[in-house]
Every structure is written in structure tokens, then in C-alpha cells.
C-alpha positions as CSV (number, residue, x, y, z in Angstrom):
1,X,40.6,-27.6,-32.6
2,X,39.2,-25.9,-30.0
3,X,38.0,-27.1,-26.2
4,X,34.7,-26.1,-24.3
5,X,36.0,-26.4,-21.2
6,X,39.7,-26.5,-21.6
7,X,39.8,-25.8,-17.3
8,X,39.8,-29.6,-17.6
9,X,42.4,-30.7,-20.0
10,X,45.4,-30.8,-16.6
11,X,43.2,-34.1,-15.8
12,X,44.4,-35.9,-19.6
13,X,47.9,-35.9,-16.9
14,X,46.1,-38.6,-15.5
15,X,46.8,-40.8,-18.8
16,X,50.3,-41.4,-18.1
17,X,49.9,-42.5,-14.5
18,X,46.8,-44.5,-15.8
19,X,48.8,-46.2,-18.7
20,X,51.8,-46.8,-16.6
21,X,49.7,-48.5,-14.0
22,X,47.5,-50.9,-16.2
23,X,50.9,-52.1,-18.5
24,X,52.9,-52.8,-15.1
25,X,50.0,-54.4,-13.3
26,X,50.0,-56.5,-17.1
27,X,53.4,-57.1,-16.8
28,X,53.0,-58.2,-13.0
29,X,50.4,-61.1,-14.4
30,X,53.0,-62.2,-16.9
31,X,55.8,-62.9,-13.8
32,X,53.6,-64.7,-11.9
33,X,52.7,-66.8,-14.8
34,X,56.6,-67.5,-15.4
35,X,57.1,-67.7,-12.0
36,X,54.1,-71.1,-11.8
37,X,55.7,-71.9,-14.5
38,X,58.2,-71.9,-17.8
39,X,56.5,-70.3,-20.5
40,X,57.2,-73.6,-22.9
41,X,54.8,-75.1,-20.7
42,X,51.9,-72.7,-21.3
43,X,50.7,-74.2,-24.3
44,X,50.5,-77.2,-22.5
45,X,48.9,-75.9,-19.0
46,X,46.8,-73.3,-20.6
47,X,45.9,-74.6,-24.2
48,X,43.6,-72.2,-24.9
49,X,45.3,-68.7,-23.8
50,X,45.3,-66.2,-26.1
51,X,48.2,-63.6,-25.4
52,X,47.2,-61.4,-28.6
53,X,43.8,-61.1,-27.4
54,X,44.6,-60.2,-23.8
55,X,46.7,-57.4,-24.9
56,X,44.8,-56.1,-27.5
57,X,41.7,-56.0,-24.9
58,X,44.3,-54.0,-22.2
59,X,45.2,-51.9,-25.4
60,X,41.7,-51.2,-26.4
61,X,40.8,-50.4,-22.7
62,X,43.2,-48.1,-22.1
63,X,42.7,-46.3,-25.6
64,X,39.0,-46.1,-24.6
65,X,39.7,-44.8,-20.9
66,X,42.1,-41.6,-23.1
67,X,39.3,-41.0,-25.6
68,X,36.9,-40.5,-22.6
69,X,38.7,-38.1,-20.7
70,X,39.5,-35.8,-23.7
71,X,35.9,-36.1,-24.2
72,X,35.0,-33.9,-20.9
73,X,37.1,-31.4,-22.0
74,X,34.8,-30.8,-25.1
75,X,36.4,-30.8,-27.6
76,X,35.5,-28.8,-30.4
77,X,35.7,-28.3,-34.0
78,X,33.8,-26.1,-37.4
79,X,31.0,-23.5,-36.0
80,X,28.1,-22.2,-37.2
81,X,26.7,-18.8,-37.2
82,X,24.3,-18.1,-34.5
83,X,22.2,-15.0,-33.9
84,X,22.7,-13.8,-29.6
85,X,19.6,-11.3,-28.0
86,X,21.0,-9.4,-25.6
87,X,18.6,-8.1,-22.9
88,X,19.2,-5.2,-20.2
89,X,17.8,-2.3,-18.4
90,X,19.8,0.9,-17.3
91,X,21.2,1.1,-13.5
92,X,23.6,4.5,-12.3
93,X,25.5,4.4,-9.3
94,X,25.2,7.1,-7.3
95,X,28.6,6.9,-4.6
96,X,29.1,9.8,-2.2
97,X,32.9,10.7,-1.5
98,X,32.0,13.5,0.7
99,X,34.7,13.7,3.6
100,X,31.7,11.7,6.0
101,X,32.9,8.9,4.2
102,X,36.1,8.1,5.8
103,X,34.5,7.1,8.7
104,X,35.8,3.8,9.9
105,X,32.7,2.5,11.5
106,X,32.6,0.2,8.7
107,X,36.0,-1.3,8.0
108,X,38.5,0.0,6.6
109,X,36.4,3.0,5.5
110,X,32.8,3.7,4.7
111,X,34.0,4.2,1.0
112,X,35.9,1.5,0.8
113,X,33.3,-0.9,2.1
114,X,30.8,0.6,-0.6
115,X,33.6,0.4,-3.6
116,X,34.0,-3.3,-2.7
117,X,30.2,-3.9,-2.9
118,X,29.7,-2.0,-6.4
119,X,32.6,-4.5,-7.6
120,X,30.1,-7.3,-6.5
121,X,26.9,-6.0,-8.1
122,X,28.9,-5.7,-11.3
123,X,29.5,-9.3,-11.0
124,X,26.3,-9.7,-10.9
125,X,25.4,-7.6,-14.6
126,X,24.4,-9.8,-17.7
127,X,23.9,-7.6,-20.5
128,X,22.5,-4.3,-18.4
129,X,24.4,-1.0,-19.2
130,X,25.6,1.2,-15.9
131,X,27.2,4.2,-15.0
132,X,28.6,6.1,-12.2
133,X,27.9,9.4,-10.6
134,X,30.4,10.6,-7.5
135,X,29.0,13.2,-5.4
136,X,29.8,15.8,-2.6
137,X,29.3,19.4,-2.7
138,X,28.5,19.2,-5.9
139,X,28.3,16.0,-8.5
140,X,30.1,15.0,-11.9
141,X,28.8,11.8,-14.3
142,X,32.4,9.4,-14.0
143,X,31.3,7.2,-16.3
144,X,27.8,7.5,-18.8
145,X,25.8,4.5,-19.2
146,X,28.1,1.5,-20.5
147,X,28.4,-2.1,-21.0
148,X,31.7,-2.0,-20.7
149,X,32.4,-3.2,-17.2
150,X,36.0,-2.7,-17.3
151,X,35.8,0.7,-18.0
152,X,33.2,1.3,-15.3
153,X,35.7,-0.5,-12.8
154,X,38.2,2.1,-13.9
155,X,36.4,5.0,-13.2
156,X,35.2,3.7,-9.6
157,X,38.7,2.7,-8.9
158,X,39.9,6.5,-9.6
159,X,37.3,8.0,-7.2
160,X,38.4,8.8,-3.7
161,X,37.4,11.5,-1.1
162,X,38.2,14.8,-2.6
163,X,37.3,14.0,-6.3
164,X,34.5,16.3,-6.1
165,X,36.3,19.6,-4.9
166,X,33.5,21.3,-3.5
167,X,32.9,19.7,0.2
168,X,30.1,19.0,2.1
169,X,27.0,16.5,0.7
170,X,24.5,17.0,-2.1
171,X,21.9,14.6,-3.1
172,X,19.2,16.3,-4.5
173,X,22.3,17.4,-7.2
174,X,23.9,14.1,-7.5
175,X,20.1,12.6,-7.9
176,X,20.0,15.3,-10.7
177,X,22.6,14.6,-12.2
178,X,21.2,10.7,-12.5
179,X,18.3,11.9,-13.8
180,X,19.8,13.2,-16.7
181,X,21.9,10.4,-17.1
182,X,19.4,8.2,-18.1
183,X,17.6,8.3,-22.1
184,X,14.4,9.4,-22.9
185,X,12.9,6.0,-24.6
186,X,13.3,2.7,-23.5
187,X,11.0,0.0,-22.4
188,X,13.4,-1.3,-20.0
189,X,12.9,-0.4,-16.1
190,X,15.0,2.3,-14.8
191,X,17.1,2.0,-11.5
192,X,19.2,4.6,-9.4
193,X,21.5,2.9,-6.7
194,X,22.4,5.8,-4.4
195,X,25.3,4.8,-1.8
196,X,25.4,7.3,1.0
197,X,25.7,7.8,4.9
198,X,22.7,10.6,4.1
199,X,24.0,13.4,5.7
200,X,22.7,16.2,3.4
201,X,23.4,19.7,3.7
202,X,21.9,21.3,0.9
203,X,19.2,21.2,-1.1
204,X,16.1,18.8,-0.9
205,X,15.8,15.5,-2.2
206,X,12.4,14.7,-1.9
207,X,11.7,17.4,-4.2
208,X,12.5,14.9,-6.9
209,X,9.9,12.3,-5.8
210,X,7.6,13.3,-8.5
211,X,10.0,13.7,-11.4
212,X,11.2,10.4,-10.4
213,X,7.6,8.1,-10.3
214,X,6.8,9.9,-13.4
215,X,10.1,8.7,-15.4
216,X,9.8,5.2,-13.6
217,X,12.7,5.5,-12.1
218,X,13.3,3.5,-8.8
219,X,15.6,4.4,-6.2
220,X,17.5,1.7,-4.3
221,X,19.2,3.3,-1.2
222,X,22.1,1.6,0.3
223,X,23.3,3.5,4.2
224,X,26.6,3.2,4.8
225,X,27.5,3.4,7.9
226,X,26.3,3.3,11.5
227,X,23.6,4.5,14.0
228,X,26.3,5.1,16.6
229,X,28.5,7.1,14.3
230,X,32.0,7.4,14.4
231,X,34.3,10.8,14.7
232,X,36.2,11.4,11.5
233,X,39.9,11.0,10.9
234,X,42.1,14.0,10.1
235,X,43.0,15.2,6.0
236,X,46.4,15.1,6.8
237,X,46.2,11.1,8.1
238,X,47.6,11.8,11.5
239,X,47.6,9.2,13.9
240,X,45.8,9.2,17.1
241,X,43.4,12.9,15.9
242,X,40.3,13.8,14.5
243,X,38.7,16.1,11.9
244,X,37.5,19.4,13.3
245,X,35.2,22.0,12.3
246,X,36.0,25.8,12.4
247,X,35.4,26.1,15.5
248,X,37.6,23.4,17.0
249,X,35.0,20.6,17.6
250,X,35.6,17.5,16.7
251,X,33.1,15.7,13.8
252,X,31.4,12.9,14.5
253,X,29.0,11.3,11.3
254,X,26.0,9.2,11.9
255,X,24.7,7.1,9.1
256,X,20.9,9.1,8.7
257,X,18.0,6.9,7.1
258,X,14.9,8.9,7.0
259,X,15.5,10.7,3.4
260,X,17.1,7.3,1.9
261,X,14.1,5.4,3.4
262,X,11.4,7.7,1.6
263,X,12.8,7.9,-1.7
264,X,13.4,4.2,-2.0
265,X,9.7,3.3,-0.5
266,X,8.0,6.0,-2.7
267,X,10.0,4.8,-5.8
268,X,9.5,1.1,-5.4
269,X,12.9,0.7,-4.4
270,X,14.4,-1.1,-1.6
271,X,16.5,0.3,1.6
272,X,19.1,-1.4,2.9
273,X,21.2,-0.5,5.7
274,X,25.6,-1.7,5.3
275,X,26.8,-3.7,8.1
276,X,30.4,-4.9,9.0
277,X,31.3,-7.4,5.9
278,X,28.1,-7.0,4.3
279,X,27.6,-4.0,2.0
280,X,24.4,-4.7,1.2
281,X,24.1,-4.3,-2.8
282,X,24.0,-8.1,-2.9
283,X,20.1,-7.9,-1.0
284,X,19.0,-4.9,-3.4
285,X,20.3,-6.9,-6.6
286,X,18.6,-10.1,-5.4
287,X,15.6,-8.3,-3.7
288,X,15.3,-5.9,-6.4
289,X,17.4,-5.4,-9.5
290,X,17.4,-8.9,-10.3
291,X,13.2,-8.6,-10.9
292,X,13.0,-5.3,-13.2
293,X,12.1,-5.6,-16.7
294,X,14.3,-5.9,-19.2
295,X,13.9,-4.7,-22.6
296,X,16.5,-6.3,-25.7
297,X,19.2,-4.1,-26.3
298,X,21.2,-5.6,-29.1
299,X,20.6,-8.7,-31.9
300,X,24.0,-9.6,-33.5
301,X,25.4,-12.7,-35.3
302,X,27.7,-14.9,-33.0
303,X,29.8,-17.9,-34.1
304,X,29.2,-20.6,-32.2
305,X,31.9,-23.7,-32.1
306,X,30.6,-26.8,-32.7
307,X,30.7,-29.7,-30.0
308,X,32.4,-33.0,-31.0
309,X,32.8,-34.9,-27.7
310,X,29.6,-37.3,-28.7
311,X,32.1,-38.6,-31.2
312,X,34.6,-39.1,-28.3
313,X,31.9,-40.9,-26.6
314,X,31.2,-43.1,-29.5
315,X,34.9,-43.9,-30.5
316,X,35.4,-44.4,-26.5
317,X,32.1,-47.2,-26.5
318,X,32.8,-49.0,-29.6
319,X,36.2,-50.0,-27.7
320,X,34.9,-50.8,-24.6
321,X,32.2,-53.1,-26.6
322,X,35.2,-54.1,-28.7
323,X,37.4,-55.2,-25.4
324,X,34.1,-57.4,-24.1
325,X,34.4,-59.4,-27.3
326,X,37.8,-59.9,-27.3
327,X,38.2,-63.6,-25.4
328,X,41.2,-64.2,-23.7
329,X,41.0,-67.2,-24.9
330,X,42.0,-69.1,-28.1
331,X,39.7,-70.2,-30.4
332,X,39.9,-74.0,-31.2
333,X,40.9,-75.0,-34.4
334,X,37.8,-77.0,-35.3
335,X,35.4,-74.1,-34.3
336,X,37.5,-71.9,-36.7
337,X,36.8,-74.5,-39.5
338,X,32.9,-74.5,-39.1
């Protein structure tokens, strides 16, 4: 035997605090009684008591009150086969781990902050396949398109700043990249998260506008970061410095929106801009993602268990009904003759 919703089987503890209870609170009746007066005297003072009946009804009760509460954990028992349509649509992740992602104006880095906020749009998938794309100077498909969440998780838990070698910031690559990470035929929508403070230093990614409208492919463009900016901490992790160019300056980032605003406008995508405990993928799943089309990806055979708490139920009324027409009282001797 199985249970649907065995999270509820430690309440069935309740049983031996419940049977306790009734049989002492029974037991309790019984000593007043002897107390008013000698039990040899009961069929005299109370002619018509039935002692069998009153404990048969507690029994029948408290019997009825176990089947019951096994009953919410649903039990279950014999399946059947039953055939499960799985729908989806295809969403890559585009993350940047260029060094402008260390920044702290978003705690406890800009990274960070965006790694939490894919965990929570995974959450989120039923059925659609994603993958993973990490850029910088250059870009490299982590994981291909996959249903297998786990092993997505995986791969985003292995990137960090300085998995792509090659420094500085590449989107029109990484976008690339994306591009030709998705397949040819499908009749599902088509969705390209890209996660980035949109500093940019080579290439142009609005050069892909066209390629992307014409593959229906939307961009949703998550900025990570701030406005304000926030000067970079050292490679080596020392306390109390900052990164600096060649030339000795200190390097401040700034989150820059212009490029992530057109290519989620122009794509029918959304922008959204990080803040300080809110990464932002949870608006563009709801605002977006959530709505695309979906085509059906799989149709296999499931077994489904079979639900047998209506017979609980059943069992469990028949003894309440059974403990109503149990009298407490004897039946006379003449009525049991007619």
C-alpha cells in the first residue's frame, strides 16, 4: 500500500493520545458512578443501562475517528496505466561572468545575486527544456537544452568569474552562441534570458536584431547591477583595495541599459532592472515566460496509483451511523418479545 500524501501520516500519532483520552474520560464515568453508588445497586437505580452498548458505541467511535485520519493521508492501492502530455518551449540562459560581475552593488556579488535568481526560475519550469551559456571575452554552451534540472543546476553551480578565460564582455558572441543553441523546428516559442551588467566591449549586438525576429526568438534582459556603480574588488581578494587597469586607475562598473532595453523591446521581450533582494527573473517568468506558447514535447504511458480513501470514508460513516444506533440503554424484555 501506498499513501498520496504520506506528509500527513505523523498526524495518525494523534491516535494514541486520542484513544487514551476517550478510554480514561470512560473510565472517569465509571468512578463516579461507583462512587453515587455500589455497582449491585445499578440494576436497581438504572434498570435500563446497557454497559455493552456504551462501550461498543465508545469502541465504534474511536475506530471511526482512526479510519478517518488514515483517510487524509490517501491511502492508496492497484494502479492503472495512464497516458501523461508533456508540454514546453525552449528557454537558454545567457549569464555573464566577466570580472564586472564581482561588483558588490548588489549583495554579496552581482553574480551571486543572478545565480540565486536562475535557481528560482528553474523552480518555476514545468516540462520546458533550458540551457546555459556563460560568457566573457568569449562564450562556451555549459549545458545544451535539457529537462534535466539537476544537471542544469550543476553546470550553473560550476560557473564562477574566470570560467571563460578570455576577459573582458561579449554579447553579440554569447547571443551567438544562443542562437545556435536552439533547433531548427518547433512550434513552441523561443526565449533567450540574457543576465548582464551590459558593459560590452566588443562586437555589436544589435546586429542580431534581425536574425533574432526572424527565428522568433525573444530576448528577456535582466541588468544586474546599479546606476551608481560600484569600483571592483581586487583578483587576489585583498581586503580594503580595488581592481585597476594598466594604467593604475581604479575600475568602477555601472550597470548600462540601453543595449539590454532594445533587444528585449524589439524582440517582444521584457527588461527588467535587479535590485537589492530582488533579481528580477521572477517579473520576466510571470510577465513573460509564463505566457509563450508551448508546443507538446513528449506522450508516454504513466502508472497512476489508485485512490482508496473513499473506502476509508465509508468504513469511517458506517461506524459513526452504527454508534447513533447503538442505545445506551437496555432494551426491555417485552419489546424484545414483540
Amino acid at each position: 500500500m501506498k499513501w498520496g500524501s504520506p506528509e500527513l501520516l505523523p498526524w495518525l500519532l494523534l491516535l494514541v493520545p486520542a484513544w487514551w483520552l476517550v478510554l480514561k474520560l470512560a473510565r472517569r464515568r465509571e468512578g463516579l458512578l461507583r462512587q453515587l453508588a455500589d455497582s449491585a445497586a445499578w440494576p436497581v437505580l438504572v434498570p435500563d443501562r446497557s454497559v455493552r452498548n456504551i462501550r461498543r458505541r465508545t469502541l465504534a467511535w474511536l475506530v471511526a475517528f482512526s479510519i478517518a485520519l488514515a483517510a487524509l493521508a490517501r491511502p492508496q492501492w492497484g494502479f492503472r496505466w495512464e497516458e501523461v502530455r508533456r508540454r514546453g518551449l525552449d528557454i537558454i540562459v545567457v549569464l555573464d561572468t566577466s570580472r564586472s560581475m564581482l561588483a558588490q552593488d548588489l549583495k554579496p556579488s552581482r553574480l551571486q545575486q543572478a545565480k540565486w535568481g536562475i535557481r528560482d526560475l528553474v523552480n518555476k519550469l514545468r516540462a520546458d527544456r533550458i540551457g546555459f551559456v556563460a560568457f566573457a571575452g568569449s562564450s562556451f554552451l555549459q549545458c545544451p537544452l535539457t529537462i534535466d534540472y539537476a544537471a542544469f543546476l550543476m553546470s550553473l553551480d560550476d560557473v564562477h568569474v574566470g570560467t571563460i578565460a578570455k576577459g573582458g564582455t561579449a554579447i553579440e558572441q554569447a547571443l551567438r552562441t544562443a542562437i545556435d543553441g536552439f533547433e531548427e523546428k518547433t512550434d513552441a516559442d523561443r526565449a533567450i534570458v540574457l543576465i548582464t551588467d551590459g558593459e560590452d566591449h566588443e562586437g555589436n549586438p544589435l546586429s542580431l536584431l534581425g536574425e533574432l525576429k526572424s527565428k522568433g526568438i525573444r530576448v528577456y534582459a535582466l541588468g544586474i547591477g546599479t546606476l551608481e556603480g560600484e569600483l571592483l574588488p581586487p583578483a587576489n581578494g585583498t581586503a580594503g583595495s580595488f581592481f585597476k587597469d594598466r594604467q593604475g586607475n581604479v575600475v568602477k562598473s555601472t550597470l548600462r541599459e540601453d543595449v539590454l532595453q532594445r533587444l528585449a523591446i524589439e524582440t517582444d521581450g521584457i527588461y527588467v532592472r535587479s535590485a537589492a533582494g530582488d533579481s528580477g527573473l521572477d517579473r520576466i517568468f510571470a510577465q513573460g515566460i509564463a505566457a509563450l506558447r508551448r508546443d507538446e514535447r513528449e506522450s508516454r504511458m504513466a502508472k497512476k496509483h489508485e485512490d482508496r480513501f473513499p473506502w476509508f470514508l465509508s468504513a469511517a460513516l458506517l461506524l459513526l451511523a452504527l454508534e447513533c444506533a447503538l442505545s445506551p440503554r437496555r432494551v426491555p424484555a417485552r419489546e424484545e418479545g414483540q
